[in-house]
ZAKE-237791 format. One record per residue (C-alpha): y negated, x, z negated. Coordinates in pm, 1 decimal. Each point is the difference from the previous one (the first is absolute). Layout:
N
SITE        Y        X        Z
SITE        Y        X        Z
...
***
This chain:
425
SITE        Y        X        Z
SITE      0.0      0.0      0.0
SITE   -320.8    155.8     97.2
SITE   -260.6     72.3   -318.9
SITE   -379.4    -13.0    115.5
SITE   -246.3    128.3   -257.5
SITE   -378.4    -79.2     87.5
SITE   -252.5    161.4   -180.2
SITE   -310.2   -192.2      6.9
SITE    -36.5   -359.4    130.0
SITE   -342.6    -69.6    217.8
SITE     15.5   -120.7    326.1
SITE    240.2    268.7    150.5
SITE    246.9    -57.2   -335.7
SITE      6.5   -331.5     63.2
SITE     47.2      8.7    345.2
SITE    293.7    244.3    -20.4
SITE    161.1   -220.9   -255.8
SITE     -1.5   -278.9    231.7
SITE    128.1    149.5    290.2
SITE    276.9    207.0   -121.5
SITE    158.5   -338.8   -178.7
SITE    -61.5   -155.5    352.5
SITE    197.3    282.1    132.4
SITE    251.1     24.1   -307.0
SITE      7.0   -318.9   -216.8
SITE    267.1    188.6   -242.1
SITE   -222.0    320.9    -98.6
SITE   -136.0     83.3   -308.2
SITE   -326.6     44.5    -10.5
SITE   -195.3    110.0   -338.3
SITE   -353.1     22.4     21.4
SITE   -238.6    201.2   -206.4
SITE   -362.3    -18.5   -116.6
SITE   -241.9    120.2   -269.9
SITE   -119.5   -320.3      3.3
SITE    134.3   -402.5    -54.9
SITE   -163.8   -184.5    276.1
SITE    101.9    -49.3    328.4
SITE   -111.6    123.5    345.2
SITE   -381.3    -60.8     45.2
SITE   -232.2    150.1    287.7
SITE   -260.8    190.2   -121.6
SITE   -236.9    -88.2    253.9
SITE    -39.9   -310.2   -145.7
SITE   -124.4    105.0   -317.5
SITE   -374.0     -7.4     64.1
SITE     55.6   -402.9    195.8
SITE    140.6    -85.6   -335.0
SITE   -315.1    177.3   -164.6
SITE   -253.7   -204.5    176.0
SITE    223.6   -314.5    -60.9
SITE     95.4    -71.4    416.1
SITE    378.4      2.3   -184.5
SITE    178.1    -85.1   -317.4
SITE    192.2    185.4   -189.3
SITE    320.1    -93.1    170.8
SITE   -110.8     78.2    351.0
SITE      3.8    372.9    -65.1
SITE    381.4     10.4     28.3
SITE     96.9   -114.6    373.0
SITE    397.1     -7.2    -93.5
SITE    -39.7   -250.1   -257.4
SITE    100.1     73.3   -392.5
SITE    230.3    251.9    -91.4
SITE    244.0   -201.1   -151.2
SITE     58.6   -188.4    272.0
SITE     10.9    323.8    256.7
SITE    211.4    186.6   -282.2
SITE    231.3   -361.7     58.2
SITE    -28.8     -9.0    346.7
SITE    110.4    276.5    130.3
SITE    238.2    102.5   -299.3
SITE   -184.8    297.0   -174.4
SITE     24.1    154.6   -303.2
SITE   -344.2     82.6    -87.7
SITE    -84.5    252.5   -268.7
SITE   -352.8    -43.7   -106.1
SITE   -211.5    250.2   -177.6
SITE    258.5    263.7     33.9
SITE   -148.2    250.9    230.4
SITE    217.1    308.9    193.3
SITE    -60.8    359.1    -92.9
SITE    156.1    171.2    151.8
SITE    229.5     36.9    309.0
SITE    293.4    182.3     90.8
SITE     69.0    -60.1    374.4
SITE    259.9    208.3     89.5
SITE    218.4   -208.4   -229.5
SITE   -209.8   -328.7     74.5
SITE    -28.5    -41.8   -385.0
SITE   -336.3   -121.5   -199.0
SITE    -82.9    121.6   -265.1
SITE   -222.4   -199.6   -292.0
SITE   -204.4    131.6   -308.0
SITE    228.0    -16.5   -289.8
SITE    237.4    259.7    251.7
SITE    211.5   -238.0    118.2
SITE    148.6    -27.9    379.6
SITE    129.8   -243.6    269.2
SITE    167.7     99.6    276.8
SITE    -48.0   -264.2    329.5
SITE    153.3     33.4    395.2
SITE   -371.6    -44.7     92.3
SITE   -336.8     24.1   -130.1
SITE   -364.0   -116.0     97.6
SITE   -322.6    142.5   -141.6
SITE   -246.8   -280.7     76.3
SITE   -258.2    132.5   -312.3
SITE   -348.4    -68.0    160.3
SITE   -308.6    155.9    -91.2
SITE   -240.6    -10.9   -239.3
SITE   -350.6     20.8    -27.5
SITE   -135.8    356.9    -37.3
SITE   -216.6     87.3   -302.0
SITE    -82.5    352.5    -37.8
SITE    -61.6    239.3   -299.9
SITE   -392.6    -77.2     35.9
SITE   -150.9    -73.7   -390.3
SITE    -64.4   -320.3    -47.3
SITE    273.2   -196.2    199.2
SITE    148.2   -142.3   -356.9
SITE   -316.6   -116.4   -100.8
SITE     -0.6   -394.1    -50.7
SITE   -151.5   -182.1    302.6
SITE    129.8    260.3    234.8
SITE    315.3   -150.3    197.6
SITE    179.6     36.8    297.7
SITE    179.6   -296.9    228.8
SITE    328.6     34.7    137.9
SITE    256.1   -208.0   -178.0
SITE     23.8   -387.7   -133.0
SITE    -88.0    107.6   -348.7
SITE   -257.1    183.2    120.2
SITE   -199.1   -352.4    136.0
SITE    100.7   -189.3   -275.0
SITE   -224.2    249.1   -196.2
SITE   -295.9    -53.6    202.3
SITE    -13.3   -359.3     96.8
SITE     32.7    -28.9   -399.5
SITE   -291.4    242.6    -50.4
SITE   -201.7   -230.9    338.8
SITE     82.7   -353.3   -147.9
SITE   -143.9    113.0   -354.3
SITE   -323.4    122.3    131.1
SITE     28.4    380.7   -102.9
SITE    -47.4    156.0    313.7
SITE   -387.4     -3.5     84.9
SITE     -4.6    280.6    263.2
SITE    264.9    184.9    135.4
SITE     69.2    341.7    158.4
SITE    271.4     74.7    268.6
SITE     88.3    355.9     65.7
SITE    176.5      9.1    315.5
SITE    -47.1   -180.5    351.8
SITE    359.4    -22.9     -4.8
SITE    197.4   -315.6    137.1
SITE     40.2    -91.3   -368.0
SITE   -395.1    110.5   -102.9
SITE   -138.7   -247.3    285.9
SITE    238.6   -292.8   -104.2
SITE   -118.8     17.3   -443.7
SITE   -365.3     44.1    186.1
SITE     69.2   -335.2    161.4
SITE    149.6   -171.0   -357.9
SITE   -306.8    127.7   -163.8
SITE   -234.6   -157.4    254.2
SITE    235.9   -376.4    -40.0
SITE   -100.0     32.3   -381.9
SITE   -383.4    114.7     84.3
SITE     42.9    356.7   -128.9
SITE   -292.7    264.3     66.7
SITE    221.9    261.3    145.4
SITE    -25.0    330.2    177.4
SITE    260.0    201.6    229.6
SITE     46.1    347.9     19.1
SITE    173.6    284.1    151.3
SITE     32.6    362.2     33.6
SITE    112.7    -13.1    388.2
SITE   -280.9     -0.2    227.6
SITE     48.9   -346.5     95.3
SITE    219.5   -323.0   -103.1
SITE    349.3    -10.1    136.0
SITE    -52.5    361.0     72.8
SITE    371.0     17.7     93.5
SITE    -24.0   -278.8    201.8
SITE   -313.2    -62.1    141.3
SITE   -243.8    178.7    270.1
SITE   -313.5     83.1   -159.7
SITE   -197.8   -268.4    257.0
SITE    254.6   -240.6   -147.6
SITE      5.2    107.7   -330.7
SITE   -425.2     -5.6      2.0
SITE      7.0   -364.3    173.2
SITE    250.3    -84.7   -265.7
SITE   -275.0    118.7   -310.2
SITE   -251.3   -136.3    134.8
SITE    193.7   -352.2     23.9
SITE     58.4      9.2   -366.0
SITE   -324.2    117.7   -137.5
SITE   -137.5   -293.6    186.3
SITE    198.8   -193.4   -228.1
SITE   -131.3    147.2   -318.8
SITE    207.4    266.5    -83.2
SITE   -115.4    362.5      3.0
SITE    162.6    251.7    161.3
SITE      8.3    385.3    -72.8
SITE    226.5    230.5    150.8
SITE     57.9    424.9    -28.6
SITE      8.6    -62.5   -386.8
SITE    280.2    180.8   -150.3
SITE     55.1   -125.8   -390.5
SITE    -26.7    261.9   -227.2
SITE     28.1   -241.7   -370.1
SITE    -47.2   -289.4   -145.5
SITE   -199.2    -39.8   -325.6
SITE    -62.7   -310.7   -193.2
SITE   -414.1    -37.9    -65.5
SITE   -123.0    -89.2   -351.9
SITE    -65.8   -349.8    114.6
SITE    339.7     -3.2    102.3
SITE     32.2     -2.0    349.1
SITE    187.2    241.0    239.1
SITE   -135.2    221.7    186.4
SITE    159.8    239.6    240.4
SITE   -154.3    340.1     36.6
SITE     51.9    128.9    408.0
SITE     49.5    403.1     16.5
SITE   -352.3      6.5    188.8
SITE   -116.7   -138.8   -356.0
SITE    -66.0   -352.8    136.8
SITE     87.7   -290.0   -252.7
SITE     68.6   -342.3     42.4
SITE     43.5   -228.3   -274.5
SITE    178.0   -374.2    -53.6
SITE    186.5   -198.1   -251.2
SITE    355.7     73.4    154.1
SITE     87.4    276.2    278.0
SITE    301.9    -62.6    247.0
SITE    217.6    309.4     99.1
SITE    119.0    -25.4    310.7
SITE     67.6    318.8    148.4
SITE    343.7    -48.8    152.7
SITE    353.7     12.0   -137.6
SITE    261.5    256.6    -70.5
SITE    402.0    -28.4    157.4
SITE    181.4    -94.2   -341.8
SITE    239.4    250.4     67.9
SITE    -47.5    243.0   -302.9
SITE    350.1    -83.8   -108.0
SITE    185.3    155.8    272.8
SITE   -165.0    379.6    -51.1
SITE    255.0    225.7    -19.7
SITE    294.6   -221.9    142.6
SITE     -5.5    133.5    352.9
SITE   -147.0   -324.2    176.0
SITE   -174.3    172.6    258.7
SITE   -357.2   -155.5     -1.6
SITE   -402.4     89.8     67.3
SITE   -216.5   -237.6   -147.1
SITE    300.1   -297.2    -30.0
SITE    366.5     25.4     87.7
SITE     65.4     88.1    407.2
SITE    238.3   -253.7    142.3
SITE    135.6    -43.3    372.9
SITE     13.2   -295.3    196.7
SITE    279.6   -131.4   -230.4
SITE   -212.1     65.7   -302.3
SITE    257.5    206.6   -104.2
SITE   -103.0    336.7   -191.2
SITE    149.2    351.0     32.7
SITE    275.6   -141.1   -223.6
SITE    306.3   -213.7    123.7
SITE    -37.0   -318.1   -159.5
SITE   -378.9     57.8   -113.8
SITE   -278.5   -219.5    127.2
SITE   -374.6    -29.9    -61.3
SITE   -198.9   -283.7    141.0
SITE   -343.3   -127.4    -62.8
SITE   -337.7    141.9   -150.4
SITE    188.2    285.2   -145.9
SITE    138.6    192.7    319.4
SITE    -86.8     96.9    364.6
SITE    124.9   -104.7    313.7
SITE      5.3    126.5    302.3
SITE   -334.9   -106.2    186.3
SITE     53.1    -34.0    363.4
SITE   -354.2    101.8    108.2
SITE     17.4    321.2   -164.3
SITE    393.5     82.3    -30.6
SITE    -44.6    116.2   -364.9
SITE     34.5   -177.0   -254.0
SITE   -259.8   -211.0   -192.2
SITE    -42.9   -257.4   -256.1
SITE   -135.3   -309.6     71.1
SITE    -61.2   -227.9   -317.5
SITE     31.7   -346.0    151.8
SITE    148.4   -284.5    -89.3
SITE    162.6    -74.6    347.3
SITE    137.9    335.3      9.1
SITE    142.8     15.2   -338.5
SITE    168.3   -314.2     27.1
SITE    163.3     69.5    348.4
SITE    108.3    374.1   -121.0
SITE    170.2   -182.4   -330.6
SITE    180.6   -220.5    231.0
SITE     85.4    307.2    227.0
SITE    127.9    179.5   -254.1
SITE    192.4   -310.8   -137.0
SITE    181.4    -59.2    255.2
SITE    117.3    357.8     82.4
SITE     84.3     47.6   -395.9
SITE    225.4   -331.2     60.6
SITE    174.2    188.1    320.9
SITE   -195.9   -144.5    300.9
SITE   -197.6    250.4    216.9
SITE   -339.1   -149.0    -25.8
SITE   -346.3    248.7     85.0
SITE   -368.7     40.0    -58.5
SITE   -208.2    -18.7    248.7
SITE   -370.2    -44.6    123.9
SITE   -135.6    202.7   -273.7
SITE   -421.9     44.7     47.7
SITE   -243.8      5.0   -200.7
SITE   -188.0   -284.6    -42.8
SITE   -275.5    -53.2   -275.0
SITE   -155.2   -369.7    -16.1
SITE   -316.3    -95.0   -243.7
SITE    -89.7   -347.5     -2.1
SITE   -216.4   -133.2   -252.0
SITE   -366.4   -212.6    -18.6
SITE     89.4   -169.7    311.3
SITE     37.5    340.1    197.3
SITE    283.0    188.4    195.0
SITE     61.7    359.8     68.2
SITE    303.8    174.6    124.4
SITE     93.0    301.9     90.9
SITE    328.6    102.0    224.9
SITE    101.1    302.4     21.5
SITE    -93.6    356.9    -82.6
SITE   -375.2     63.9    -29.0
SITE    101.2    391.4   -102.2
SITE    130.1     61.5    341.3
SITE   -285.9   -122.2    182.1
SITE   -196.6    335.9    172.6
SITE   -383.9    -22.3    103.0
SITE     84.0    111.4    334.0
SITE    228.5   -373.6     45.9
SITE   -105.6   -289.5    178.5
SITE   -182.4   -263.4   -237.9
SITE     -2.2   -378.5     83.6
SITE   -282.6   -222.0   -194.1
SITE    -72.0   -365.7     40.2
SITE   -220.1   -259.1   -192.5
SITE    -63.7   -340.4    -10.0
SITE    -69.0   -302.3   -196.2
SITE    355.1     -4.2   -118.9
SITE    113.6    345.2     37.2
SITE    -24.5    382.7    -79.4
SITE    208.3    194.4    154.4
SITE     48.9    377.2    -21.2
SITE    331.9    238.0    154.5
SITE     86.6    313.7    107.4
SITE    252.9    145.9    245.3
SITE     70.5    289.4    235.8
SITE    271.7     91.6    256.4
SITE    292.9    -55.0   -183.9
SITE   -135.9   -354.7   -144.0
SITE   -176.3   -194.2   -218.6
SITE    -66.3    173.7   -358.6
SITE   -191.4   -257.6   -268.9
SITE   -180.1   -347.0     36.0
SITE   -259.5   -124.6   -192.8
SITE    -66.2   -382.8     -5.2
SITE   -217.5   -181.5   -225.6
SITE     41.0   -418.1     86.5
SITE    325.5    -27.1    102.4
SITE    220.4   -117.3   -268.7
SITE    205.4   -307.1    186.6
SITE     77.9    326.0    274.1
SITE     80.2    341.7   -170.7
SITE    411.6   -108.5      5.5
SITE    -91.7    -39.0    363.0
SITE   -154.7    302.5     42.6
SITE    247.9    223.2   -204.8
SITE    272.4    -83.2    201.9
SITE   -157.1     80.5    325.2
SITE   -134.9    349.6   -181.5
SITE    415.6     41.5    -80.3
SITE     83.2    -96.4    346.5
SITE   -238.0    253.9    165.6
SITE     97.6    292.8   -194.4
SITE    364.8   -111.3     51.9
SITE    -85.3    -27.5    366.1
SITE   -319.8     75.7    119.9
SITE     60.4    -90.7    382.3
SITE    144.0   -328.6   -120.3
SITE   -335.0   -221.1     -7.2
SITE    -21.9   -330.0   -189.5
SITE    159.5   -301.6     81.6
SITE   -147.9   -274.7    110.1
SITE     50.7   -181.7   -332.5
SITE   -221.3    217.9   -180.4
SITE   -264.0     36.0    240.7
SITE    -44.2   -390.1     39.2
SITE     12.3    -20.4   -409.6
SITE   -288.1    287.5    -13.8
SITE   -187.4   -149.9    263.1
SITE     -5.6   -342.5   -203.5
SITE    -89.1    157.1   -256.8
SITE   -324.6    134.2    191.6
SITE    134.9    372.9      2.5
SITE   -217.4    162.3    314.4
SITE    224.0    127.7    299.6
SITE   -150.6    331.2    -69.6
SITE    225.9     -8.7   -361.6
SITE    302.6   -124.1    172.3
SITE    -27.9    245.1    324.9
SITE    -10.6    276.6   -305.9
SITE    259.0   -127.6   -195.5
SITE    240.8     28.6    311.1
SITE   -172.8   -237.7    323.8
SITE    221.8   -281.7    181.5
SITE    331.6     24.2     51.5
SITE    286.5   -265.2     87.4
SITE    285.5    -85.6   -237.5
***
C-alpha cells in the first residue's frame, strides 16, 4: 500500500491530496502542518481585511474537516517537520522521532520576510501574509486604532493593505527602496504612470528609501528612520518586503535547492520519491530554461496536483511555467508577463495608450521578453497564453479565436500583429 506524507497543506497540499486519492483511492496519506486550519489562499487576506469577504471565503476547499473526510486524510495539526532524511524517505519531527513513507511532498509555502532591522517587534509594526495575520488587522481597523498607516514595500502584498487602509479611510503612505513600484515587474514609464495613478488618489508615494529602524516617538507613534536619515511617522507601519521559501528545515539533508527546492517537470526533487510543489520550490520556467519560483496561486495548485498524481503512480508534468505578477486594487489593473530582467535597451519596445489601456512590451529576434498592461484585467489569461504559445512557437501566430476575443475587447491590431499577427487554425 503506498504511504504519502505531505508536509504542508496550502493550495499545492491540497491539491496533491486530491489527486493522488483520485489516482489511488487505497493510499495513505498523512498530512502535516504547524498549524490547525485548513488550506486558505493568502491572497485573499487583505479582501477579507477590507471586508469584500468573510471569514469563510478565505479557504476555497471548504473546512478542513470536511476535506480531511473527503478525501480520507489523516491530518496532523500543529505538528510541524524538522527535519528530513530523503535518501530513506523518512521525516523526522522535534521530539526526534521518524516516519518512513514510499513518497513525500514538501508543499511548505513562504512566509513573509522580516529582517533583523530594530524595531520590527515593536507593537503596531506587522506584516500580512497569513489568515491570522488579517484577523489581527481588521480587529485593530473595526476598533478605530489605526489613524494613519505606513506601508514599506510596493510589493503585490504592500499595494493590496494600501488599498484596505484606503476602504477604512486610513491616511497612509507607500514606500520603497527600489527606484520605482513593481520594480521587478514594471518598466519605469509604467511603474511612473502607475504612482502617479495612486497619488491622485490620496496616497503618497516615495520610492529609493531603504529602512534603516523603526523607533516609537514619545507621543507614541512609529516612525521609521530611512538610511538617508528621512523619517516618516504613523500609528501602525506594514512590512511588506517580500517572503522567504520556508525551506529552512531541509538544510543539511541533501535536497538540492537555491532559494526553494528545484523540481522537474514531475515536481519530483533530486530524490526518488521526493516532491516539492508550491510557494516553496522552483520550477522549470520555459522562457528562461532555469529554474524559477513563481508564487501564484494557479501555479501552486496545478504543481500540487502534478506532483499528486505522479506520487500516486501516474506520469503527470508541469508545464507553462512564466512569470506572471498581477496587482489589482482601487479599481486598477497591472500585469506583468514575463521577464523584465532580460529585456536589453538595444530591443524593440512596443507602447500604446488609450482611454482604456496602457500598454508597454519588449522583444527582440528570438521573441517577445516582458509585457506591461495596466486596464486589462477581464484579458491577462488571454494574453498569457498567447505569450506561452509564442515562446513555445514563435512562427505559430494566434488563432483566430484569440484575435477576434482581443479585438472585442478593443485590443489595437498593432498589439495583436506584436503578439504574433493573423494566422488560420
Amino acid at each position: 500500500m503506498n504511504k504519502i506524507a505531505i508536509v504542508g497543506f496550502g493550495g499545492a497540499g491540497y491539491n496533491a491530496a486530491k489527486e493522488a486519492r483520485s489516482v489511488d483511492p487505497e493510499a495513505i496519506i498523512d498530512v502535516y502542518s504547524d498549524t490547525n486550519i485548513g488550506p486558505y489562499n493568502p491572497m485573499l487576506t487583505t479582501y477579507y481585511v477590507k471586508g469584500a469577504i468573510p471569514y469563510e471565503a478565505l479557504f476555497p476547499f471548504g473546512p478542513l474537516e470536511e476535506i480531511a473526510k473527503e478525501l480520507n486524510l489523516h491530518f496532523h495539526g500543529n505538528q510541524p517537520v524538522t527535519g528530513l532524511e530523503p535518501s530513506e524517505k523518512a521525516l523526522i519531527f522535534a521530539d526526534g522521532s521518524r516516519k518512513q513513507y514510499d513518497n513525500i511532498l514538501i508543499s511548505t509555502g513562504a512566509s513573509a520576510v522580516m529582517p533583523p532591522i530594530p524595531g520590527l517587534d515593536l507593537p503596531g509594526v506587522f506584516k500580512m501574509r497569513t489568515a491570522a495575520d488579517a484577523v489581527a488587522l481588521k480587529k485593530m481597523l473595526e476598533a478605530g486604532k489605526v489613524g494613519s498607516c505606513l506601508v514599506i514595500g510596493a510589493s503585490w502584498v504592500g499595494i493590496k493593505v494600501v488599498e484596505d487602509m484606503v476602504a477604512y479611510r486610513v491616511p497612509c503612505t507607500l514606500v520603497d527602496g527600489a527606484k520605482w513600484m513593481f520594480y521587478v515587474a514594471a518598466f519605469e514609464k509604467t511603474a511612473k504612470r502607475a504612482q502617479q495613478d495612486l497619488e491622485a488618489k490620496g496616497v503618497p508615494v516615495y520610492c529609493e528609501q531603504m529602512l534603516d529602524h523603526i523607533e516609537r516617538e514619545e507621543n507614541g507613534q512609529l516612525t521609521a528612520v530611512m538610511q538617508n536619515g528621512r523619517r516618516f511617522s504613523a500609528d501602525t507601519v506594514a512590512v511588506c518586503i517580500g517572503v522567504r521559501m520556508n525551506v529552512g528545515f531541509l538544510k543539511g539533508s541533501g535536497i538540492e535547492m537555491n532559494r526553494g527546492v528545484l523540481v522537474d517537470k514531475t515536481m519530483r526533487t533530486n530524490y526518488e520519491g521526493i516532491y516539492a510543489a508550491g510557494d516553496c520550490c522552483e520550477a522549470l520556467d520555459i522562457q528562461s530554461g532555469t529554474h524559477r519560483n513563481i508564487g501564484v496561486w494557479f501555479n501552486a495548485n496545478k504543481q500540487g496536483q502534478v506532483a499528486g498524481a505522479n506520487m500516486a503512480g501516474r506520469h503527470m508534468e508541469f508545464d507553462a511555467n512564466v512569470l506572471v505578477n498581477l496587482a489589482h486594487y482601487l479599481d486598477y489593473d497591472f500585469i506583468s508577463i514575463g521577464d523584465i530582467s532580460a529585456c536589453k535597451p538595444e530591443d524593440e519596445v512596443y507602447e500604446y495608450e488609450d482611454h482604456k489601456y496602457y500598454i508597454r512590451a519588449v522583444k527582440n529576434s528570438e521573441g517577445i521578453k516582458c509585457i506591461n498592461m495596466i486596464g486589462s484585467a477581464g484579458s491577462n489569461g488571454v494574453v498569457k497564453n498567447a505569450f506561452i504559445k509564442a515562446i513555445e512557437s514563435k512562427h505559430a501566430g494566434l488563432d483566430i479565436k484569440t484575435i477576434c476575443f482581443l479585438r472585442e475587447k478593443g485590443f489595437p491590431d498593432s498589439f495583436i500583429d506584436y503578439l504574433g499577427g493573423t494566422s488560420i487554425d
